[in-house]
RONU-311876 format. One line per 3 residues: number of its first residue (from 1); their letters; for each residue x, y, z of N, C-alpha, C. Coordinates in nm, 3 decimals. Each point is the difference from the previous one (the first is absolute). Layout:
N
NUM	a	X:Y:Z:X:Y:Z:X:Y:Z; ...
***
This chain:
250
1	xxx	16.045:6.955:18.140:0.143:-0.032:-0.014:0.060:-0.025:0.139; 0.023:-0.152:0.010:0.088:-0.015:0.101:0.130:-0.031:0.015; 0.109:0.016:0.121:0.116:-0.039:-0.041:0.003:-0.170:0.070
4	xxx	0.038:-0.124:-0.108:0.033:-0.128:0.069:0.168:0.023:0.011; 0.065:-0.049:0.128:0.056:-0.070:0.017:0.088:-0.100:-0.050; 0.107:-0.025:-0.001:0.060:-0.105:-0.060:0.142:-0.018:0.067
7	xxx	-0.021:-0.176:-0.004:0.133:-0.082:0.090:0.092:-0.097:-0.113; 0.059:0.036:-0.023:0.123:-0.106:-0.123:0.045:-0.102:0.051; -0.011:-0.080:-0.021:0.087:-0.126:0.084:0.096:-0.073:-0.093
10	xxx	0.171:0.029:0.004:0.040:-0.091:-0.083:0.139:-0.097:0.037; 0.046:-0.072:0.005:0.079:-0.055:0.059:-0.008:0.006:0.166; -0.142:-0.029:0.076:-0.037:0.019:0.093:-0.002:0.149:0.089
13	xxx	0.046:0.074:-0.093:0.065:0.189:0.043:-0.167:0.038:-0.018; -0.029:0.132:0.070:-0.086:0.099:-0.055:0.124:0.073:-0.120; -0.079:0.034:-0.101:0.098:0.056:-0.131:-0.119:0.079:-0.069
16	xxx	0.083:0.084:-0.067:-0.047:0.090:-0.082:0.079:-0.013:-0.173; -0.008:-0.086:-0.083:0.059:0.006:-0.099:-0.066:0.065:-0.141; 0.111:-0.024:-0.128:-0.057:0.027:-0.109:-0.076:-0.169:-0.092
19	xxx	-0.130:-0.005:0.065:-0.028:-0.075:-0.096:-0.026:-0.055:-0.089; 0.088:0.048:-0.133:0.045:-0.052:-0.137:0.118:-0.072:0.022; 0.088:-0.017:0.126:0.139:-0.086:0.004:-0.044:-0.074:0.047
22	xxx	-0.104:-0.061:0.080:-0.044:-0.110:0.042:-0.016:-0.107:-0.094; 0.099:-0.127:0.035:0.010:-0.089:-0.110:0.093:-0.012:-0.091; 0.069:0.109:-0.026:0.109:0.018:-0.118:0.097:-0.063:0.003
25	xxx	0.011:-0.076:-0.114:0.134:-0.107:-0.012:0.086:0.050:-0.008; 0.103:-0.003:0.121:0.160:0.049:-0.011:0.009:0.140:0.099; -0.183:0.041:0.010:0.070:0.133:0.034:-0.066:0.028:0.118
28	xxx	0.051:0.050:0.121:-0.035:0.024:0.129:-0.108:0.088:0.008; -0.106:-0.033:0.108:-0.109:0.112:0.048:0.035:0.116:0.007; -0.061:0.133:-0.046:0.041:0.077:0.055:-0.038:0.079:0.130
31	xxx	-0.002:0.022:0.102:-0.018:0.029:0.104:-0.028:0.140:0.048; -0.091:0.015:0.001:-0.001:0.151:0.069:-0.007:0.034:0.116; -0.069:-0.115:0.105:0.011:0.037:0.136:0.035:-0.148:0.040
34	xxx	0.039:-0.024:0.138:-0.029:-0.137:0.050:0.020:0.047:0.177; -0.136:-0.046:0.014:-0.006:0.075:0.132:0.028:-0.116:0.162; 0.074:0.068:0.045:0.043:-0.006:0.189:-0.129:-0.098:0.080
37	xxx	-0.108:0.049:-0.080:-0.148:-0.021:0.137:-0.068:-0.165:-0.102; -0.057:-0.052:0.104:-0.093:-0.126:-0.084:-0.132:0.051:-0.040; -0.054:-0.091:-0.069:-0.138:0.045:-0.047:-0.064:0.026:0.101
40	xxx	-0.003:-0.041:0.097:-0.104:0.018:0.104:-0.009:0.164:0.026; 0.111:0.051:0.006:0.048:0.147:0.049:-0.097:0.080:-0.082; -0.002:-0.056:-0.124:-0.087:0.077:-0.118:-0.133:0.033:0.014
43	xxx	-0.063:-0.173:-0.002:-0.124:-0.028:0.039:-0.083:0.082:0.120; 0.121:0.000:0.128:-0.048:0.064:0.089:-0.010:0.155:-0.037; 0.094:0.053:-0.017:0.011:0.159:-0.062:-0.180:0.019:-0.100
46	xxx	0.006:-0.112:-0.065:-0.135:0.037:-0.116:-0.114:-0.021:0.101; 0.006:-0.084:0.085:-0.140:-0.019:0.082:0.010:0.100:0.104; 0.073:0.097:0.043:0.031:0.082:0.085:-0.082:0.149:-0.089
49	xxx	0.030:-0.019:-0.118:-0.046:0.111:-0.090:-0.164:-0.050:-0.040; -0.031:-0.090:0.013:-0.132:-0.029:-0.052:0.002:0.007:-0.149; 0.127:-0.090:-0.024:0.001:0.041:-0.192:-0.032:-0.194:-0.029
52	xxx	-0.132:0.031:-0.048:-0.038:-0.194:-0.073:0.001:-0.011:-0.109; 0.010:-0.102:-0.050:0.012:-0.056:-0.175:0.143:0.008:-0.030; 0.086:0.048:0.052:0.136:0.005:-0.018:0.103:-0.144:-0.054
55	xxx	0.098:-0.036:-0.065:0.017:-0.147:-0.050:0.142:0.007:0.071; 0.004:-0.172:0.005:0.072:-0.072:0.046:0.079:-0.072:-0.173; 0.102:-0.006:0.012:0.026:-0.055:-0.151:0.138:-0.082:0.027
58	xxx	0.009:-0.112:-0.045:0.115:-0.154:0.032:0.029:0.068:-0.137; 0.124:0.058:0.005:0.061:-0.042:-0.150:0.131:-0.107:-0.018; -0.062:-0.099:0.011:0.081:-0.138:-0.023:-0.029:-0.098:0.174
61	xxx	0.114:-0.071:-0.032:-0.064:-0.123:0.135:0.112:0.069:0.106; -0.044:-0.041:0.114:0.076:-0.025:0.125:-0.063:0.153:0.041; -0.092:0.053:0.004:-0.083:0.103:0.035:-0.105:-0.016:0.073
64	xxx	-0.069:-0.157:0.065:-0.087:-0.001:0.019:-0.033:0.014:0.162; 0.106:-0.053:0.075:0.008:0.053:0.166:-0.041:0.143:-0.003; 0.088:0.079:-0.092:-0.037:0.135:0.042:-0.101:0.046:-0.067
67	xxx	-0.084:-0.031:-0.095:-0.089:0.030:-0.074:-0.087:-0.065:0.143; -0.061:-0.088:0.056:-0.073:-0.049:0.133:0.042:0.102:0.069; 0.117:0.054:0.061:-0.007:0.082:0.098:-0.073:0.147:-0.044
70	xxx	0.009:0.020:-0.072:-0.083:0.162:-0.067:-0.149:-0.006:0.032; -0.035:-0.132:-0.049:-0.156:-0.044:-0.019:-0.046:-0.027:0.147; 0.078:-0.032:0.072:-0.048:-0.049:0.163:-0.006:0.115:0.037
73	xxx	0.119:0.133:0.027:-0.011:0.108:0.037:-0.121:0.133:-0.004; -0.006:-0.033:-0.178:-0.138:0.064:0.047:-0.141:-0.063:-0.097; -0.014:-0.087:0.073:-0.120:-0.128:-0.032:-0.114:0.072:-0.116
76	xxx	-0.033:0.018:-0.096:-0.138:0.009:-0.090:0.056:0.157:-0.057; 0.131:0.025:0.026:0.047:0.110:-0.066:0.009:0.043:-0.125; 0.096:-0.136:-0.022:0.089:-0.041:-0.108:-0.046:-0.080:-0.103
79	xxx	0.083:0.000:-0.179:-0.060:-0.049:-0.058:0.129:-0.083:-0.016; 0.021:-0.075:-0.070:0.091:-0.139:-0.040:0.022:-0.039:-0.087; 0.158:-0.060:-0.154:0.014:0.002:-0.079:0.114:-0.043:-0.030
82	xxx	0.051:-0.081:-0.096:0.120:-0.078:-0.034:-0.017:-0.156:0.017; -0.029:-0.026:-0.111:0.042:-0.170:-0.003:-0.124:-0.068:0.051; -0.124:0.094:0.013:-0.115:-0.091:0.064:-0.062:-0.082:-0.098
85	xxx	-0.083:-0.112:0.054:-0.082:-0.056:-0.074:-0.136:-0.022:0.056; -0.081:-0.107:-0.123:-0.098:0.003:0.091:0.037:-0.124:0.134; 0.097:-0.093:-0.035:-0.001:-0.079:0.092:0.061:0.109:0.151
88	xxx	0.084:0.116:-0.005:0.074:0.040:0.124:-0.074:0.131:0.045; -0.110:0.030:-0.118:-0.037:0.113:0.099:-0.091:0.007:0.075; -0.071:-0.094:0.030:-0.078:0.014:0.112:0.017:0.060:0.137
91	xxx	0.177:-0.105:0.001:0.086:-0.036:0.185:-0.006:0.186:0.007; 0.083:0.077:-0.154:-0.007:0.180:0.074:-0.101:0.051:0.077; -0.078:-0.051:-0.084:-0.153:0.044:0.046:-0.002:0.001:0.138
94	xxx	0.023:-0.170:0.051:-0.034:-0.026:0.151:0.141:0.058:0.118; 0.088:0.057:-0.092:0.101:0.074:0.075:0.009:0.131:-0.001; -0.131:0.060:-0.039:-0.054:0.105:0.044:-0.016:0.124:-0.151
97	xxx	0.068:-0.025:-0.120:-0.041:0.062:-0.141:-0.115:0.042:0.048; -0.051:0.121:-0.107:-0.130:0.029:-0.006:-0.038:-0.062:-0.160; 0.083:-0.021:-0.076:0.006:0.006:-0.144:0.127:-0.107:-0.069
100	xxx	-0.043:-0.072:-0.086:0.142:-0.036:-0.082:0.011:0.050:-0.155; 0.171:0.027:-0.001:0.009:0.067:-0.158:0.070:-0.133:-0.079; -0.108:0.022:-0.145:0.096:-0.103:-0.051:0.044:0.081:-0.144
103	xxx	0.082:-0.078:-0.097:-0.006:0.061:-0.108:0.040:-0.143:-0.110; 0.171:-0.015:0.027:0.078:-0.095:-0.075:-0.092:-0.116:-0.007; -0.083:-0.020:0.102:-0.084:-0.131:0.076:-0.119:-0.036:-0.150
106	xxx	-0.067:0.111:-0.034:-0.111:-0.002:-0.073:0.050:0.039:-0.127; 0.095:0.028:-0.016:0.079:0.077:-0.160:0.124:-0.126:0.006; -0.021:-0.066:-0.077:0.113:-0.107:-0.007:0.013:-0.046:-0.134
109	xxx	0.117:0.002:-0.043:0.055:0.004:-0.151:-0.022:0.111:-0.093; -0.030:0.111:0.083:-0.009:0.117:-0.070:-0.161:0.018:-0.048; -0.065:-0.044:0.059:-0.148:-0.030:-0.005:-0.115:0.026:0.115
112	xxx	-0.089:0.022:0.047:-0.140:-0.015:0.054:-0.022:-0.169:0.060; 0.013:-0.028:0.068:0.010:-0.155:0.014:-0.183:0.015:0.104; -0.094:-0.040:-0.063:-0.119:0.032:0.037:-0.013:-0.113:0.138
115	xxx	0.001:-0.136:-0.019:0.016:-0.082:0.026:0.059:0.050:0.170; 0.129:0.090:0.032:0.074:-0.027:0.089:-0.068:0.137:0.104; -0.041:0.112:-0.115:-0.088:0.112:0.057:-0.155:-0.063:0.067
118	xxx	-0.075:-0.092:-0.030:-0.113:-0.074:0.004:0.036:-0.074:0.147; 0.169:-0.037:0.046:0.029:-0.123:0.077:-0.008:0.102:0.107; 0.084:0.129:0.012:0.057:0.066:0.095:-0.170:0.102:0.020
121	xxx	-0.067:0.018:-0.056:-0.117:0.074:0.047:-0.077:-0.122:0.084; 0.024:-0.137:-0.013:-0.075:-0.105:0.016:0.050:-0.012:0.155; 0.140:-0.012:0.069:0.035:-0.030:0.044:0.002:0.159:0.115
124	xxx	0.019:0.124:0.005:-0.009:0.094:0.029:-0.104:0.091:0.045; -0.088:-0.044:-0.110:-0.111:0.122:-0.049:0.017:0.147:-0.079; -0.081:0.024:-0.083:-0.003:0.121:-0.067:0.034:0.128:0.082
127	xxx	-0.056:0.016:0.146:0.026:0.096:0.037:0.124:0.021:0.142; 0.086:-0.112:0.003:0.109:0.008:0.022:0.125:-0.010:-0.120; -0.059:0.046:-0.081:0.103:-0.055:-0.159:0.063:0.172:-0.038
130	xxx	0.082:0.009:-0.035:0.096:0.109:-0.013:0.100:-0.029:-0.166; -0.031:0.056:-0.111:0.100:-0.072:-0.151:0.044:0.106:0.038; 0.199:-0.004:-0.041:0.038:0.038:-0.043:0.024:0.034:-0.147
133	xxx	-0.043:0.159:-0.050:0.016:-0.039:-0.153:0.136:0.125:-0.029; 0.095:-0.022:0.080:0.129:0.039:-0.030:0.061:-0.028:-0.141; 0.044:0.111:-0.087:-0.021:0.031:-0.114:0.134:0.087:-0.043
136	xxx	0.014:-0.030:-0.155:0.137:0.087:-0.039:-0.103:0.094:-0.181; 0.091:0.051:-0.002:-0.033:0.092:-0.164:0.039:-0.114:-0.120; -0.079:0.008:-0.103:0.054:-0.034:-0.074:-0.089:0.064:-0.132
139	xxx	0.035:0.088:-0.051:-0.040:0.075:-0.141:-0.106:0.073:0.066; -0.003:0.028:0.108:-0.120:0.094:0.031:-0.090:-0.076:0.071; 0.020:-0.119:0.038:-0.124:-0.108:0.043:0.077:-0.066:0.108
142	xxx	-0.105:-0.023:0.098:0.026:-0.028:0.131:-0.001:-0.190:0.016; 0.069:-0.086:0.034:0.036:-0.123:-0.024:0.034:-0.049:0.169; -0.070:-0.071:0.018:0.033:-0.091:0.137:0.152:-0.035:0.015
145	xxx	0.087:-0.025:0.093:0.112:-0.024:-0.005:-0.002:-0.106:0.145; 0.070:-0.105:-0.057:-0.034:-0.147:0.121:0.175:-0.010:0.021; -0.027:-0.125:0.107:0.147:-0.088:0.021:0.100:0.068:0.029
148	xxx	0.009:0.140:0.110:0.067:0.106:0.037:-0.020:0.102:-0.064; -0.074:-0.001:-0.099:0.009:0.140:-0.106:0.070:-0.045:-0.136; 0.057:-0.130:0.010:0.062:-0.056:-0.109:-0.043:-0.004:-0.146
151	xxx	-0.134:-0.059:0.025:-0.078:-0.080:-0.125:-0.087:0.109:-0.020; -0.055:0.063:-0.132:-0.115:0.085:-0.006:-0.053:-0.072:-0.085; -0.153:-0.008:0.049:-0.126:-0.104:-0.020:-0.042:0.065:-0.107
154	xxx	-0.089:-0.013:-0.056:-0.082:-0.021:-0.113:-0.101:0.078:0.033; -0.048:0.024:0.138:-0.076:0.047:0.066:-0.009:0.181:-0.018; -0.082:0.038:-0.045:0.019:0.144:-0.017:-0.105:0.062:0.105
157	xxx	0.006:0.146:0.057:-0.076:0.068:0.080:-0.079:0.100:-0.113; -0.145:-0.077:-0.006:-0.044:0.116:-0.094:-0.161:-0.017:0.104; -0.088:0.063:-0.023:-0.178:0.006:0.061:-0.024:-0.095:0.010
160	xxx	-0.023:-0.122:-0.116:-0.069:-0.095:-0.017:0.061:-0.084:0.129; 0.159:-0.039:-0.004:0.097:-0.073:0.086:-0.009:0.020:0.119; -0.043:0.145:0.036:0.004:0.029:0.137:-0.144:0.003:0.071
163	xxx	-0.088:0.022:-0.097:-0.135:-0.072:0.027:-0.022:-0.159:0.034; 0.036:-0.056:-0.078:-0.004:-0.142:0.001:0.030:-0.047:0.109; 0.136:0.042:0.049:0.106:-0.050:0.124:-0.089:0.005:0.137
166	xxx	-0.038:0.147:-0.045:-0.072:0.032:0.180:-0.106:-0.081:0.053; -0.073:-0.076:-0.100:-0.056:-0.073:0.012:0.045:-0.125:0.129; 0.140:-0.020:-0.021:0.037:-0.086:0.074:0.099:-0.019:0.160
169	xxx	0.019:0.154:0.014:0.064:0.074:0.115:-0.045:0.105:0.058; 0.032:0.050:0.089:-0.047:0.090:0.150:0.040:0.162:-0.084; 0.158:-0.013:-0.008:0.105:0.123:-0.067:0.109:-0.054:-0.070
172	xxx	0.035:0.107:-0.067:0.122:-0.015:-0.087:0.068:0.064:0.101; 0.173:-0.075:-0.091:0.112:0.085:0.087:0.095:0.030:-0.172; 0.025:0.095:-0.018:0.111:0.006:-0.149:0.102:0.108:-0.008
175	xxx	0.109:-0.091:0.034:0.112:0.042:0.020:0.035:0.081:-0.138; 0.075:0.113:-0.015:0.049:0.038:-0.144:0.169:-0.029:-0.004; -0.005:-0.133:-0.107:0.123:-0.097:0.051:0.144:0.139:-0.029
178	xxx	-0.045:0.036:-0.140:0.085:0.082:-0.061:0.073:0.168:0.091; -0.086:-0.024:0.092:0.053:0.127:0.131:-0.013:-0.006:0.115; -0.032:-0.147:0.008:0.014:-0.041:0.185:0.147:-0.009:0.060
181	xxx	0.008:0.050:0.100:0.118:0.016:0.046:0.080:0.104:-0.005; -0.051:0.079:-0.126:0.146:0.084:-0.067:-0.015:0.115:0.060; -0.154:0.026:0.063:-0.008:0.170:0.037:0.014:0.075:-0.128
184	xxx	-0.035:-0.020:-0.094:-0.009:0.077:-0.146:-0.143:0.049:-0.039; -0.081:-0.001:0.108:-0.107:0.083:0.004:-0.077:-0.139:-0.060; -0.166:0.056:0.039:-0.128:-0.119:-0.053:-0.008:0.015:-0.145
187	xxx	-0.064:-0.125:-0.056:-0.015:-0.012:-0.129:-0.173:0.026:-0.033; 0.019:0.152:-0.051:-0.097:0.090:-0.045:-0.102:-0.100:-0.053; 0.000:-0.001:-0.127:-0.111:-0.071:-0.072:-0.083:-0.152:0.057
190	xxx	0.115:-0.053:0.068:-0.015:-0.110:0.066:-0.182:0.018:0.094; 0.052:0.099:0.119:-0.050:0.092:0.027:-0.091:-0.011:0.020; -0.062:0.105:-0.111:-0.084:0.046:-0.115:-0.105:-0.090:-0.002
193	xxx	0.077:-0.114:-0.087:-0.075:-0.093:-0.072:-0.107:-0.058:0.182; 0.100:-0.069:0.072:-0.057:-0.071:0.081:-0.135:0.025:0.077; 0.025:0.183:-0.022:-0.109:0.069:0.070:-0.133:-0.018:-0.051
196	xxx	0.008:0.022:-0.155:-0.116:-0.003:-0.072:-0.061:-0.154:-0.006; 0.128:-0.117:0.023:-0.060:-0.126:-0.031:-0.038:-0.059:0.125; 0.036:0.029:0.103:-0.051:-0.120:0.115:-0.087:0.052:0.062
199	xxx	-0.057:-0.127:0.097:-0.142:0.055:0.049:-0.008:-0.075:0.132; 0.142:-0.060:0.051:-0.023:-0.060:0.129:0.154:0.078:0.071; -0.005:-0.001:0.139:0.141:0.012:0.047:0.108:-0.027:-0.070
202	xxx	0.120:0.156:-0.022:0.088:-0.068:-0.092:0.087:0.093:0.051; 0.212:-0.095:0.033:0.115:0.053:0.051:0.042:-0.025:-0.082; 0.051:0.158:-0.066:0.171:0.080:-0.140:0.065:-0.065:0.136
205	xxx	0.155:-0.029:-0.052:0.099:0.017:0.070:0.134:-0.030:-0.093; 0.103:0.158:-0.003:0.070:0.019:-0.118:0.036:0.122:0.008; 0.125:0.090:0.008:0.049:0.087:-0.036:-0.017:0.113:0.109
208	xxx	-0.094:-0.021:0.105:-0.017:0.095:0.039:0.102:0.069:0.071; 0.040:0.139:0.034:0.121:0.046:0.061:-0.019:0.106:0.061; -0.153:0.075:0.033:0.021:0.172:0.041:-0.147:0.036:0.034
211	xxx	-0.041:0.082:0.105:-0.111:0.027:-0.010:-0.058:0.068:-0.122; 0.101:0.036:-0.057:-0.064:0.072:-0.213:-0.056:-0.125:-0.052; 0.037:-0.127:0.002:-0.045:-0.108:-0.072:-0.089:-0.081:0.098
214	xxx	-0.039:-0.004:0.102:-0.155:-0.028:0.088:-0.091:0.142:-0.059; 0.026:0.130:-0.007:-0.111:0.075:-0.044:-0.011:-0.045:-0.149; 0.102:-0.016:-0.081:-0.009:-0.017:-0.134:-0.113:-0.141:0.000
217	xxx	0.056:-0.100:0.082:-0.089:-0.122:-0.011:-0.156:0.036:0.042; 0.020:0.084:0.103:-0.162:-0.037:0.011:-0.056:0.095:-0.082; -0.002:0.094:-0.083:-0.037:0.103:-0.127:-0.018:-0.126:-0.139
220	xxx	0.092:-0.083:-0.005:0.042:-0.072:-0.120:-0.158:-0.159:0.045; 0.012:-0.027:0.101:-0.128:-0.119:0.006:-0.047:0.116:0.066; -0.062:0.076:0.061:-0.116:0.084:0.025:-0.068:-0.113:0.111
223	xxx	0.187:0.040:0.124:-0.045:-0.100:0.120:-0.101:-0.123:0.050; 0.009:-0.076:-0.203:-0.049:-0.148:0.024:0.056:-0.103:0.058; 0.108:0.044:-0.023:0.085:-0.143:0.015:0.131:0.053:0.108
226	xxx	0.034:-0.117:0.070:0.111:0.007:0.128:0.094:0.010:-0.030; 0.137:0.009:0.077:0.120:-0.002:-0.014:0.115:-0.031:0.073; 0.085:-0.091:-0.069:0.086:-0.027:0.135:0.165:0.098:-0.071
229	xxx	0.060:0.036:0.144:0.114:0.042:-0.055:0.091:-0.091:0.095; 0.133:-0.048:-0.051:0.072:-0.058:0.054:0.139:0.083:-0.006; 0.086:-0.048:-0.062:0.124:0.039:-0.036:0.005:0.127:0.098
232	xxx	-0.057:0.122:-0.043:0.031:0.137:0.016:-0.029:0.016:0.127; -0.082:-0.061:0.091:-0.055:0.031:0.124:0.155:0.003:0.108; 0.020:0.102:0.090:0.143:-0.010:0.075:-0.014:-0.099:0.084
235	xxx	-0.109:-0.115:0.068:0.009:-0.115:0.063:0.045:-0.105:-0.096; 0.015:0.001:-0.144:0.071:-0.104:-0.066:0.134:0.097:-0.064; 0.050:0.106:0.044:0.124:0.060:-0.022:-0.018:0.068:-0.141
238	xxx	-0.112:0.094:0.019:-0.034:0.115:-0.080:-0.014:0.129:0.060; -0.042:0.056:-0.090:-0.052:0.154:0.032:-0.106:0.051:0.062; -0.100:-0.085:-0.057:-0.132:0.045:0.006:-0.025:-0.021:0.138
241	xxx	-0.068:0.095:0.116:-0.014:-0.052:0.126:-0.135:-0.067:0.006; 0.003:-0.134:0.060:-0.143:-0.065:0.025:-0.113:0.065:0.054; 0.077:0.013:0.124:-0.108:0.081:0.101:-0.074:0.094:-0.113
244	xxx	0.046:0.100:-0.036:-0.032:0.063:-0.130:-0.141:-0.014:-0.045; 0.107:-0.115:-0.112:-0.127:-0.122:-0.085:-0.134:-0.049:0.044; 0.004:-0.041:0.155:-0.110:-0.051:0.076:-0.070:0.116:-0.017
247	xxx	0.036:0.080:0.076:-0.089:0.131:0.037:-0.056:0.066:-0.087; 0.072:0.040:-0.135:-0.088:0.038:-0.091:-0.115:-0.091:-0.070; 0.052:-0.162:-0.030:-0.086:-0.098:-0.042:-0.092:-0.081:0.070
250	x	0.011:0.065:0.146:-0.085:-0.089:0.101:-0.184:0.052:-0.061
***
């Protein structure tokens, strides 16, 4: 169990939001942090700590200067995500990514788009490839969620699905859409499940708020799987002290 890292980029800000308002017609982001320092400040802080695999994430356009400055700062650190394709992700690559995340890219119309997963492993490679399979509840069953968290795919997280996938990427990254941001603690079963099903590198990131819920997490996957905390950490205007976090998860 390691701790990744994580840089928000939204309206060119480092930010810390709730992302279920991302996208919402009529109704404003909600914001939980929006921080003073540029990405770079971050980047450097994480390469200062020796913390890798950590993500870089464009949520929406006009993010991409500073999404480059994170990645230059600390070169083969970082992983990369928002709006890529196979035609644009290479250039991350050569601007120093270690990894690109895709999700909306390969899940399009609420679907598996094989075709576009086939283009971006083609264009990348398998073992710079990173899916996001960021996910909401629905009757007890775990469902891909694309296009900000907007659209939930067709796509379900069960053995077979998550077998299949790995086939075609390095690690997963899966956000738990339904408690990211909120600090309402990790989503248990979620968890659970992920522990027993995956079998390559894989980042929860969702709910977390307290060193009770990093021990709870790593008891609950039986320190398979990583974790990023955002929101709660006091360098994005929380509680939780980083320094902390590193030290126990280094």
């Amino acid at each position: 169990m390691k701790f990744r890292p994580c840089i928000d980029l939204h309206s060119g800000k480092v930010k810390q939001i709730v992302g279920e308002t991302l996208g919402g017609e009529g109704e404003a982001v909600v914001e939980n942090f929006v921080s003073s320092h540029d990405s770079a400040y971050y980047a450097e802080m994480f390469k200062r700590d020796h913390l890798k695999g950590g993500h870089v994430i464009m949520l929406g356009g006009g993010n991409e200067e500073e999404a480059v400055k994170a990645l230059q700062a600390y070169p083969g650190g970082l992983q990369i995500g928002g709006g890529l394709t196979a035609d644009n992700a290479a250039s991350y690559l050569a601007k120093g990514a270690s990894h690109i995340i895709v999700t909306s890219y390969i899940f399009k119309d609420g679907q598996l788009n094989m075709d576009h997963l086939q283009k971006i492993v083609a264009a990348v490679g398998k073992e710079r490839l990173v899916i996001d399979l960021s996910c909401k509840e629905k009757d007890g069953r775990w469902f891909v969620a694309t296009n900000q968290w907007k659209v939930l795919s067709d796509f379900e997280l069960t053995p077979d699905n998550i077998k299949f996938l790995e086939q075609y990427c390095d690690e997963f990254l899966i956000h738990a859409v339904d408690v990211e941001g909120k600090q309402s603690g990790i989503q248990q079963s979620l968890v659970s499940f992920l522990a027993q099903w995956v079998s390559i590198p894989t980042t929860y990131a969702g709910g977390a708020r307290s060193f009770e819920d990093l021990a709870l997490f790593r008891e609950l996957s039986d320190g398979k799987l990583d974790i990023t905390v955002g929101s709660a950490l006091d360098i994005f205007g929380g509680k939780l002290s980083y320094e902390e976090v590193v030290k126990q998860l280094a």
